[in-house]
N, C-alpha and C positions, 0 to 999 in steps of 0.2 A: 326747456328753452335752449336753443342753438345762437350761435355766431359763428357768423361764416371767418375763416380762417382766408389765410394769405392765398393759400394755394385751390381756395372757394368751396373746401369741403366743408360741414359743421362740427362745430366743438360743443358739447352737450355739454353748457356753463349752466352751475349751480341755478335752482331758480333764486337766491339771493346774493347778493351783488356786496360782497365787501368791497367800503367804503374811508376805512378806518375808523371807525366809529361805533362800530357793529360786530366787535370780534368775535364777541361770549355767544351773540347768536346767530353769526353766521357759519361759526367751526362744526358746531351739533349738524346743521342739517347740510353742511360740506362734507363730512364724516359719511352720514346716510345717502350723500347723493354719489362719495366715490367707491362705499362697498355694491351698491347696487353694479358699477362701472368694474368691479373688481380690482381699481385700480387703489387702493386706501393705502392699501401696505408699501405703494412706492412712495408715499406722500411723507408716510412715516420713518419710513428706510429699515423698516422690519425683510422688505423681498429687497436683501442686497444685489447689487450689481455682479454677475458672475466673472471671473476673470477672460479675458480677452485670450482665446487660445491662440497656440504659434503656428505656423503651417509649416508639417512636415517639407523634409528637404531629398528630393528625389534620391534614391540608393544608389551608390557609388559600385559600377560591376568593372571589373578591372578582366584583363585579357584572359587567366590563368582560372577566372571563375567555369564551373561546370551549367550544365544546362540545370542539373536539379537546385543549383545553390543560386542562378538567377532565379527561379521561380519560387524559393524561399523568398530571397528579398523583395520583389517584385509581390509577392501577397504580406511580408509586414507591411509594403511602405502602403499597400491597398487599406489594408487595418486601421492604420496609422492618419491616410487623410479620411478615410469615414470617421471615424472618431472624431479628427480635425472641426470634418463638416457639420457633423454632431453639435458639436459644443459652440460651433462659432454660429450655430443657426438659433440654440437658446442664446446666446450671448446678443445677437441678434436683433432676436425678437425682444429680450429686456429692457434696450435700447429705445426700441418703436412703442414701447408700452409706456416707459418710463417718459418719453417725448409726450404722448398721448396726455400721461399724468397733469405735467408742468403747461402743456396748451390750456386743458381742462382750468386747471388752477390758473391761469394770467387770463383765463376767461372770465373766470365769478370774481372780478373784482375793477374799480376804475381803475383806469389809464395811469392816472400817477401812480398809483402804487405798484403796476405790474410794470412798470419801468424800473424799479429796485430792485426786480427781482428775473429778468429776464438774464441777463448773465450768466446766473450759475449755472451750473453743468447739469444735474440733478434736479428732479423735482424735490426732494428730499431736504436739499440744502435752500430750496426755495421757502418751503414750508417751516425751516427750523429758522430763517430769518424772521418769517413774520409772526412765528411763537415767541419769540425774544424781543423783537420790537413790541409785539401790541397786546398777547397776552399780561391782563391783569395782578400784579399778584397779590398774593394773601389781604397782606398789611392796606395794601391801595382799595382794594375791593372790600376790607370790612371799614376803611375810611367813609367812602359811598356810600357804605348800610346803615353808617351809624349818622351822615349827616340827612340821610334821604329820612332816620327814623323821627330826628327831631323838626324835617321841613315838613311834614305830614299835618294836614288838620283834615278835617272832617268835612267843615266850609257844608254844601249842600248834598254831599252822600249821607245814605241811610247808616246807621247806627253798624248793620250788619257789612254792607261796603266797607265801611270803616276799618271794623275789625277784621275785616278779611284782609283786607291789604296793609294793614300794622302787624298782622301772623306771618305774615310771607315775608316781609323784612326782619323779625325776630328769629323763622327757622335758618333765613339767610346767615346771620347774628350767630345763632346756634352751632352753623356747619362751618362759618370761618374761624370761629373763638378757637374751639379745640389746636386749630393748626397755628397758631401765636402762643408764643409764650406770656404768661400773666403778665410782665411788666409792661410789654408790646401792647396788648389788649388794651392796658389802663391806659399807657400815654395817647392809644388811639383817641380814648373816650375824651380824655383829658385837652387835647388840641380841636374837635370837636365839639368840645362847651362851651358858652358864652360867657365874656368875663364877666368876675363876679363886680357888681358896683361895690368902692371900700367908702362911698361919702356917710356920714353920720347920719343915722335915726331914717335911712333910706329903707325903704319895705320890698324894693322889687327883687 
C-alpha cells in the first residue's frame, strides 16, 4: 500500500496503520515491512548517521614554490576533495535513506500521532519516541493477561475453543512472570481480584 507524498511521489506505508492502540501488533509487521525496505536499521539507529565531512581548502602556492612542489600540492589537495566527495556522497545518501525511513514511518500511522513526531531530526528519535510513549511494559501487560484471564467464560464456544484461548493467555502469564519479580507478580494478581465479601455466614 502507497500514499502519495507532498512532492506526489509514493511512500510504501506499512499495510497497518498505527492508531495507537495497535502497538504490540503493528511494530511485528512494521519490522518485516522496513527490512524488506532495507531501511529497519535506521528506525533502530543501529546504521548511525556518518559524520559530516569538511571540504578541503584549496593549497596555498606562494611565489618561491617550484613547478614540481606545485604539482605535489596540487595532487594532495586532488586526494583530499575525492576523499571529500567520497564521504560527503555516503553521508549523503544516509540522509536521503534515513529521510526515506521517517516518511515510510509518519506514513503507517494517523495524522495525530505523526504530528508528534514530525520534528525530529532522525527517523531514529522518531521511533524511540513512540517506544517510550506506547510500548507496553512488563507489569501493564501481565495486568491485561491476568484480568483478560479472569473476564474469560466459555458462554457458547466449544469446550476445545475454550481451552485454546485460556492456554494462550496462561503461556502469555508464563513469559511475562519470569520478567517481575515475585512480589510484583503477587501484587499484580492481588489488585486484579475481586474483593473478598467480610459480611457473616456469606458463601460467595
Amino acid at each position: 500500500m502507497s500514499a502519495p507524498s507532498a512532492s506526489g511521489a509514493s511512500v510504501l506505508r506499512c499495510p497497518v496503520i498505527f492508531d495507537g492502540t495497535n502497538y504490540c501488533d503493528w511494530v511485528p509487521r512494521m519490522r518485516l515491512h522496513m527490512r524488506g525496505l532495507r531501511l529497519w536499521e535506521f528506525l533502530t539507529g543501529e546504521l548511525r548517521c556518518p559524520p559530516c565531512p569538511t571540504a578541503p581548502t584549496q593549497p596555498v602556492i606562494t611565489e618561491k614554490a617550484t613547478d614540481a612542489e606545485k604539482t605535489l600540492l596540487f595532487a594532495d589537495f586532488a586526494d583530499r576533495q575525492a576523499s571529500y566527495e567520497s564521504r560527503f556522497s555516503t553521508y549523503r545518501a544516509w540522509l536521503d535513506e534515513d529521510a526515506r525511513a521517517g516518511s515510510i514511518l509518519t506514513a503507517s500511522m494517523v495524522d495525530r500521532i505523526a504530528a508528534d513526531i514530525v520534528d525530529f531530526g532522525y527517523a531514529s528519535q522518531m521511533w524511540a519516541f513512540l517506544r517510550d510513549r506506547y510500548e507496553p511494559t512488563g507489569q501493564s501487560t501481565y495486568l491485561a493477561a491476568i484480568r483478560q484471564e479472569q473476564l474469560l467464560r466459555q458462554g457458547d464456544s466449544t469446550v476445545e475453543d475454550f481451552f485454546a484461548q485460556i492456554s494462550a493467555i496462561w503461556r502469555q502469564l508464563d513469559t511475562l512472570g519470569p520478567q517481575l519479580s515475585p512480589d510484583t507478580s503477587t501484587s499484580c494478581r492481588a489488585a486484579c481480584s475481586p474483593p473478598m465479601c467480610l459480611s457473616d455466614g456469606c458463601s460467595c
